[in-house]
Structure formats: structure tokens, C-alpha cells
Rosetta silent file (secondary structure, phi, psi, omega in degrees, C-alpha in Angstrom):
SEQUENCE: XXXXXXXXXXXXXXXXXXXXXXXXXXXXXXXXXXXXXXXXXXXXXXXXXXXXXXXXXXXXXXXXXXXXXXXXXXXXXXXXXXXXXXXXXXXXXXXXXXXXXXXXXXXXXXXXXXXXXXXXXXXXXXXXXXXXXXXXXXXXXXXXXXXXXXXXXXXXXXXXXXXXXX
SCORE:     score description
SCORE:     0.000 S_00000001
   1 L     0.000  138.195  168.906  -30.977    9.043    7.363 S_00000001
   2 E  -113.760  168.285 -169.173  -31.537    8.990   11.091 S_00000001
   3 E  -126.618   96.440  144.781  -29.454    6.806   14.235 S_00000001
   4 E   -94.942  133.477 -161.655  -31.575    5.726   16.893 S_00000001
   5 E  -135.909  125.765 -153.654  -29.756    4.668   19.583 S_00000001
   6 E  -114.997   83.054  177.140  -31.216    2.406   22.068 S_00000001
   7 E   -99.849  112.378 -174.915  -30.019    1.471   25.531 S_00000001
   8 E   -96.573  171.241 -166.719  -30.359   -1.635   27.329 S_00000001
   9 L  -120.219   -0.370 -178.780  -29.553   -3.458   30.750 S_00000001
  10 L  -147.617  164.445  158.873  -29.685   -7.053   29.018 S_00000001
  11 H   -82.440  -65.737 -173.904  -28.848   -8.933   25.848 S_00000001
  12 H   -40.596  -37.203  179.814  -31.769  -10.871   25.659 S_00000001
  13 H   -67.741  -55.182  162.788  -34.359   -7.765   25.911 S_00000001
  14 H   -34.668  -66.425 -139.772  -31.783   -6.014   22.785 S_00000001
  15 H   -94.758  -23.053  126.371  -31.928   -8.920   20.688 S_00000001
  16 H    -3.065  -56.750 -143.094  -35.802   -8.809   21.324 S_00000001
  17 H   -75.891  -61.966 -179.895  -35.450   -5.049   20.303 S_00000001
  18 H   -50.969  -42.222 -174.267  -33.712   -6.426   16.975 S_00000001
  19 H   -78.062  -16.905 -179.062  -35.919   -8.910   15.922 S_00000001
  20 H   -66.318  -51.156 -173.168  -39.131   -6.262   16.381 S_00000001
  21 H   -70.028  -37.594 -175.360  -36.952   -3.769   14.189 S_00000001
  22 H   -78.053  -16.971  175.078  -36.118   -6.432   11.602 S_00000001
  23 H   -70.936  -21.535 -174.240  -39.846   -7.361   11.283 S_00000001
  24 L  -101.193    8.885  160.497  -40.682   -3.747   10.211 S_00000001
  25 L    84.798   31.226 -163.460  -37.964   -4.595    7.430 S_00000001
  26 L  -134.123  130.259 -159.487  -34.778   -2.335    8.672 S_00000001
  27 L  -116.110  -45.059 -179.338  -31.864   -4.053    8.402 S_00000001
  28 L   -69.887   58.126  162.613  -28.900   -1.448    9.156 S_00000001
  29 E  -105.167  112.377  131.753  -28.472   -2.348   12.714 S_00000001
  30 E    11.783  113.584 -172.376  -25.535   -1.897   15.197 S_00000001
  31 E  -145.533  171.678 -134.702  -25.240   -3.721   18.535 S_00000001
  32 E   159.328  103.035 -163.098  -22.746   -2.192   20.953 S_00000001
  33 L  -103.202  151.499  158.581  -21.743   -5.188   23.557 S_00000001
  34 L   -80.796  -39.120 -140.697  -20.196   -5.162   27.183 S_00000001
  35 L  -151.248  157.832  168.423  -19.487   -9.185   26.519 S_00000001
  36 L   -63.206  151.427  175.095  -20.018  -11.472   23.259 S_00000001
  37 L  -140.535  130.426 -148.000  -23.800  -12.452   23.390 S_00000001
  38 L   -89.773  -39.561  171.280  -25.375  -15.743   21.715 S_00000001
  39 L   -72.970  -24.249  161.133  -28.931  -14.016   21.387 S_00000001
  40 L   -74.593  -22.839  179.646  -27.715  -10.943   19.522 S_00000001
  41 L   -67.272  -33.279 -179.944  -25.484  -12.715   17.653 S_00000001
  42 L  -123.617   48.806  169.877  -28.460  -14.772   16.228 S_00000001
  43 L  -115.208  -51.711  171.660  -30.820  -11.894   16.349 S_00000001
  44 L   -67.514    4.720 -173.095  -28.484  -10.250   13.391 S_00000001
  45 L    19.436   71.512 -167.595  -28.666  -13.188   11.862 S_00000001
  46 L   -66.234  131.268 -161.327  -25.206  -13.625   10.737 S_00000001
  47 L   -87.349  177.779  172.685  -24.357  -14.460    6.999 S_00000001
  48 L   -74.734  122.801 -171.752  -21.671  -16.607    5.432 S_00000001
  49 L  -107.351  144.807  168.459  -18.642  -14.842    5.111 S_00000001
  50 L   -17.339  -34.847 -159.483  -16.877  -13.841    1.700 S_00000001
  51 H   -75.710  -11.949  170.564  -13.294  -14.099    2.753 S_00000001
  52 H   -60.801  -22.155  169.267  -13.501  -18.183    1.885 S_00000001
  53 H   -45.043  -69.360 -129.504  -14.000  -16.737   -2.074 S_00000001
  54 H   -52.782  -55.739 -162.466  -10.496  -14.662   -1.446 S_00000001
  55 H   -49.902  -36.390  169.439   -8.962  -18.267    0.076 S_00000001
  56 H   -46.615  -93.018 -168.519  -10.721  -20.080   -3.154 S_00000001
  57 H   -28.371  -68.495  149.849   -9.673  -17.779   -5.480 S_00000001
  58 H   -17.849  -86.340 -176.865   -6.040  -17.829   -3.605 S_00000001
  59 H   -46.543  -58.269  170.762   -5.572  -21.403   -3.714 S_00000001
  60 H   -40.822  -37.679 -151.512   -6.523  -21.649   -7.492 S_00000001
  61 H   -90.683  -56.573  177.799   -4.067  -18.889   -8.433 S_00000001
  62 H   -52.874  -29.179  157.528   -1.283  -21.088   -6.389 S_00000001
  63 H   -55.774  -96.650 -173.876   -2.079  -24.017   -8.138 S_00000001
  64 H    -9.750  -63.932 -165.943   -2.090  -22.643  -11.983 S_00000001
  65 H   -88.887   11.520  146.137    1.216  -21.001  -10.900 S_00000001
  66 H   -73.947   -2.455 -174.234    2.879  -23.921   -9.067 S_00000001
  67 H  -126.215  -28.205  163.282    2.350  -25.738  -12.404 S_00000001
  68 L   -84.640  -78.174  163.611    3.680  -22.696  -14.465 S_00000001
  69 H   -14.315 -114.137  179.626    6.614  -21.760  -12.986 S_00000001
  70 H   -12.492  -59.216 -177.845    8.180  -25.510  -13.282 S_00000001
  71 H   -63.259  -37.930  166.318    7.094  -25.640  -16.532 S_00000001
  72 H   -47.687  -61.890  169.657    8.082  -22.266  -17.717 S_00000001
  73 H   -40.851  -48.996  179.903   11.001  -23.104  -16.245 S_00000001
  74 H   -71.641  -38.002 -142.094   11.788  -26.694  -18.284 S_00000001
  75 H  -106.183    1.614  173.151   10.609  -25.743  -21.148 S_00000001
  76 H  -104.193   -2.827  166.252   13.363  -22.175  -21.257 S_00000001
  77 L  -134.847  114.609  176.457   16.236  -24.355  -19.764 S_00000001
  78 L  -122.346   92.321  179.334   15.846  -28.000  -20.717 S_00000001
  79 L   -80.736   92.785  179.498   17.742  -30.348  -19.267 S_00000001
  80 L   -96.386  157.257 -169.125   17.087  -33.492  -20.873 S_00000001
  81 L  -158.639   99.542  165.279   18.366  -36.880  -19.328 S_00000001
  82 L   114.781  -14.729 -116.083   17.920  -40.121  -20.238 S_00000001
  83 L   -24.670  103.236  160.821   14.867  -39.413  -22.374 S_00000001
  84 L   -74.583  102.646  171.216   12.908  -38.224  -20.091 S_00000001
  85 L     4.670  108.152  166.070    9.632  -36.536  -20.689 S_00000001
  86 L   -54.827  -66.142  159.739   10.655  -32.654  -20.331 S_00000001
  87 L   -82.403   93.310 -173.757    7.572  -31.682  -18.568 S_00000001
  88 L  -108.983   83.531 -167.145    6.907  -34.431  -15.828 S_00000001
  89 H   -66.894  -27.655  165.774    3.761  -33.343  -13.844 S_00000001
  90 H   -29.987  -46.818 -155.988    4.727  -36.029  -10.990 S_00000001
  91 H   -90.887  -58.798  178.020    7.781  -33.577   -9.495 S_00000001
  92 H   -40.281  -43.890 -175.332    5.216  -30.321  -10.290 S_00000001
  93 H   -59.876  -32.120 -169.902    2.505  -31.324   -8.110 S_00000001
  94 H   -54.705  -59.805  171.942    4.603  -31.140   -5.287 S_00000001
  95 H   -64.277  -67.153  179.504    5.832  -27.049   -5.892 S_00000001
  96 H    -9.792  -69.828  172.697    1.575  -26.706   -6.945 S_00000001
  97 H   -39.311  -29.323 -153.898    0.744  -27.777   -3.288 S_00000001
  98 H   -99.531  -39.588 -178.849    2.877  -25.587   -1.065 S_00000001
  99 H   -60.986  -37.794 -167.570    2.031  -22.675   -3.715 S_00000001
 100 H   -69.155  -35.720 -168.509   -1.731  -23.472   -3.240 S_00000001
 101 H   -85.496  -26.275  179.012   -1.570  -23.712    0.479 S_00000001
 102 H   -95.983  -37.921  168.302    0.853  -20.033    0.818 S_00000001
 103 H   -59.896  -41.898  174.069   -1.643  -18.263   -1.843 S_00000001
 104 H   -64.501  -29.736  177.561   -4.731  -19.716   -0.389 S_00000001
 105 H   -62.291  -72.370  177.365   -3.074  -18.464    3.354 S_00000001
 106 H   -41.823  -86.009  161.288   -2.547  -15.048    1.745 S_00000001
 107 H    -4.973  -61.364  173.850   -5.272  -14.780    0.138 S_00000001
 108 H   -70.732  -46.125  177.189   -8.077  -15.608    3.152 S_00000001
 109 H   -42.137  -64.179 -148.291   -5.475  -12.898    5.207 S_00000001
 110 H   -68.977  -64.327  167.917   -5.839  -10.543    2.676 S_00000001
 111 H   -44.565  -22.577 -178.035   -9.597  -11.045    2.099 S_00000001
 112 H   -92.010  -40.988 -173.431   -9.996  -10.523    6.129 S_00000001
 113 H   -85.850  -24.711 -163.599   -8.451   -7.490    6.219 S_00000001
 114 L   -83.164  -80.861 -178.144  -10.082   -5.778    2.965 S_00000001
 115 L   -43.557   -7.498 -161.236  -13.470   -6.913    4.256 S_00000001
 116 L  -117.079  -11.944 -172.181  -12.971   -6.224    8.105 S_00000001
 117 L    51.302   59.473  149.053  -11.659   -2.420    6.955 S_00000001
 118 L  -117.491  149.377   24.614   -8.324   -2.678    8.478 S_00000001
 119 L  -107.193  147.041  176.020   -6.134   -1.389    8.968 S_00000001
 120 L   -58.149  120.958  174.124   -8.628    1.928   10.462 S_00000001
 121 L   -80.924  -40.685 -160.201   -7.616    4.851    9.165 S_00000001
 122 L   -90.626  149.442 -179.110  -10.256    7.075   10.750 S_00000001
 123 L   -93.316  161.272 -175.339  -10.619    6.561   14.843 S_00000001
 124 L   -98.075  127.745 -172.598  -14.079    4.822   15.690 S_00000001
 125 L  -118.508  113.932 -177.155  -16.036    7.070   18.184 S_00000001
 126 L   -88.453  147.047 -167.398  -18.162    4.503   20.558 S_00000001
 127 L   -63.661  -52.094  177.547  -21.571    5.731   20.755 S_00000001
 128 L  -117.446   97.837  171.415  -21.526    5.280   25.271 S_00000001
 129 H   -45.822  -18.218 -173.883  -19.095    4.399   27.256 S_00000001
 130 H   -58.638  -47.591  179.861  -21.653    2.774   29.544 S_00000001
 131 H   -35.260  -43.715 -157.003  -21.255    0.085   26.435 S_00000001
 132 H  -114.073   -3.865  154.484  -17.825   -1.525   27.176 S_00000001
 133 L  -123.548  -35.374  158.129  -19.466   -1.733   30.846 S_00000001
 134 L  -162.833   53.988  162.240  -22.670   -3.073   31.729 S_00000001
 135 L  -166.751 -173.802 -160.644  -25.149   -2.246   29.423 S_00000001
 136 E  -128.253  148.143 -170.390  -26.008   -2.912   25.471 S_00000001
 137 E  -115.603  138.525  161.068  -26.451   -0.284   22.723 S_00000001
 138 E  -113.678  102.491 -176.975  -28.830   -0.928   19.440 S_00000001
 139 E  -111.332  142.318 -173.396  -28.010    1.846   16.942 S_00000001
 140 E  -117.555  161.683   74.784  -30.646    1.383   14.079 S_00000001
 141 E   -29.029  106.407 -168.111  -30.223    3.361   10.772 S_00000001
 142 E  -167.772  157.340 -167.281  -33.276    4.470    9.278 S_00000001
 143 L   -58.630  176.196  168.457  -35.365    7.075    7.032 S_00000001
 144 L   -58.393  -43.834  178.218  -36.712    9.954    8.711 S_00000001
 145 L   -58.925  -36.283 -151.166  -40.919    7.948    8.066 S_00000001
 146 L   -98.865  -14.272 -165.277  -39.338    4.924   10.169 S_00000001
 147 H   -44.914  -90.239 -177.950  -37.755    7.162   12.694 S_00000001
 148 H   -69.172   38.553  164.825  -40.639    7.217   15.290 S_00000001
 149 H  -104.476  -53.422  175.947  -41.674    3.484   14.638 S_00000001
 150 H   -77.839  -19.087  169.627  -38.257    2.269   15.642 S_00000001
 151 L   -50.541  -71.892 -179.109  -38.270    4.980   18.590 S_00000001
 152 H   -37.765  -70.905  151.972  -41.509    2.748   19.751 S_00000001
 153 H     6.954  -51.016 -175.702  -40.060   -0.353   18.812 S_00000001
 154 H   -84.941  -34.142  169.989  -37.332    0.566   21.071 S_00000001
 155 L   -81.460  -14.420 -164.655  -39.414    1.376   24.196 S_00000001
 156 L  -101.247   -3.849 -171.686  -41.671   -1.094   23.726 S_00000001
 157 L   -75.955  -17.061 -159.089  -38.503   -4.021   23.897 S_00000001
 158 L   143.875  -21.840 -168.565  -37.561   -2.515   26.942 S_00000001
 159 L   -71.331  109.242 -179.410  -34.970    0.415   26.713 S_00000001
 160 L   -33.682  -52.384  175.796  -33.902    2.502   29.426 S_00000001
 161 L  -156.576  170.395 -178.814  -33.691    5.506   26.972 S_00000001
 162 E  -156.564  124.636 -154.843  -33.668    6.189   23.385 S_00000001
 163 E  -142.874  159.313 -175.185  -32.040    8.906   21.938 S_00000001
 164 L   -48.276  168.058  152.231  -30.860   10.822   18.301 S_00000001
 165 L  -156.250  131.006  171.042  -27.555    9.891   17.960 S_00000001
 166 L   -78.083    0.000    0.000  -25.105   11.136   15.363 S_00000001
């Protein structure tokens, strides 16, 4: 695999740069921002993200077991009174809720962090420093055949220089 790395003086000309690279079907791009940007951001065409499963999944598990626990409970110490139904789902719903809403909390946390690769073990080495001041980096990922097609790609969007990058 090769890193072509791609430096620009605009957002708009980058996210140009992206959609020309994503038309030639290469997906495994990079952007390297001074500032948030609206056209790169919908140049990567950004997907739906996952961590709402973990918050699903969460909340369900808080539920089940906001309804076991009480019940577990009642039915190994059984206080009967009156007779009253031992298991009374009316009082349970209550413990369910707060359990659904602190697993589902946990859960989307948890799911943020797994998926976001925190906490960083390794330190992240920024490709420019020029990057964090007034210009925008497009590092592409790509076979060795696609190298000098996204090299073009890259020059023909616009890019001050375009260089190997490891």
C-alpha cells in the first residue's frame, strides 16, 4: 500500500480532490483540517454511526435486568401481604426504567470509546504541521497501480504539492 499526501490552501478545492479520488473507487481517505469544514465533511460522505447499536443493545440489557432483579428478588424472599400478587410488574417498571436509561448511558459511552479507539495507546504523528495552521492535508491510501492516478488526481484538484508519505 502507498500514502499520497496532498496539500491544499482551501477546503473546497480538497473536497474537490476527494470526490475525483472517490470516483476512481478509493475509499481510504484522510483529511487533515486547520478548522471543521462542511464540504469535506460531505465529500467523505459520512455514515451512520454504530455506537446507537451499543445504546440499543444497553438499554435492552437494563430493561431485562430491571425486571430480573425485583423479581429474583420476590420470588427468594417473599414477603406476602394481604394477598398480594408476589410478582407485581406495576412497582418493577419503575427500577426497569432508571436501569434502561444508566445501561443505555453506559453503553452509548462505552460504544464511543471502543469505536473512536480511545483511550490512544500509541501517539498519533500528524502528517504537517502546516495542517493545524492554514492549510488542508488529503492522505489517500492506495495500491501501488492507483498510486500515479491519485498523484494526478491530486494536481489536477489543485494541490500545492504531493508527496510519498509514510
Amino acid at each position: 500500500m502507498k500514502h499520497i499526501l496532498g496539500v491544499f490552501t482551501d477546503g473546497e478545492t480538497s473536497a474537490a480532490a476527494i470526490v475525483a479520488i472517490q470516483r476512481d473507487g478509493i475509499v481510504e481517505i484522510e483529511v487533515f483540517s486547520p478548522a471543521p469544514n462542511h464540504a469535506i465533511a460531505q465529500a467523505l460522505r459520512p455514515r451512520v454511526s454504530p455506537v446507537r447499536l451499543f445504546t440499543l443493545i444497553g438499554g435492552l440489557l437494563g430493561c431485562a435486568s430491571g425486571f430480573a432483579l425485583p423479581i429474583y428478588t420476590v420470588l427468594d424472599w417473599p414477603l406476602i401481604t394481604g394477598g398480594k400478587p408476589i410478582i407485581s410488574i406495576p412497582p418493577f417498571v419503575v427500577i426497569a426504567f432508571e436501569l434502561t436509561i444508566l445501561f443505555g448511558a453506559i453503553g452509548g459511552f462505552m460504544g464511543f470509546l471502543l469505536l473512536a479507539g480511545l483511550p490512544r495507546v500509541k501517539k498519533l504523528t500528524l502528517a504537517d504541521p502546516r495542517f493545524t495552521n492554514d492549510r488542508f492535508g488529503v492522505l489517500v491510501r492506495c495500491t501501488v497501480a492507483q498510486a500515479e492516478a491519485v498523484r494526478r488526481r491530486l494536481e489536477q484538484a489543485g494541490a500545492e504539492e504531493v508527496t510519498d508519505h509514510a
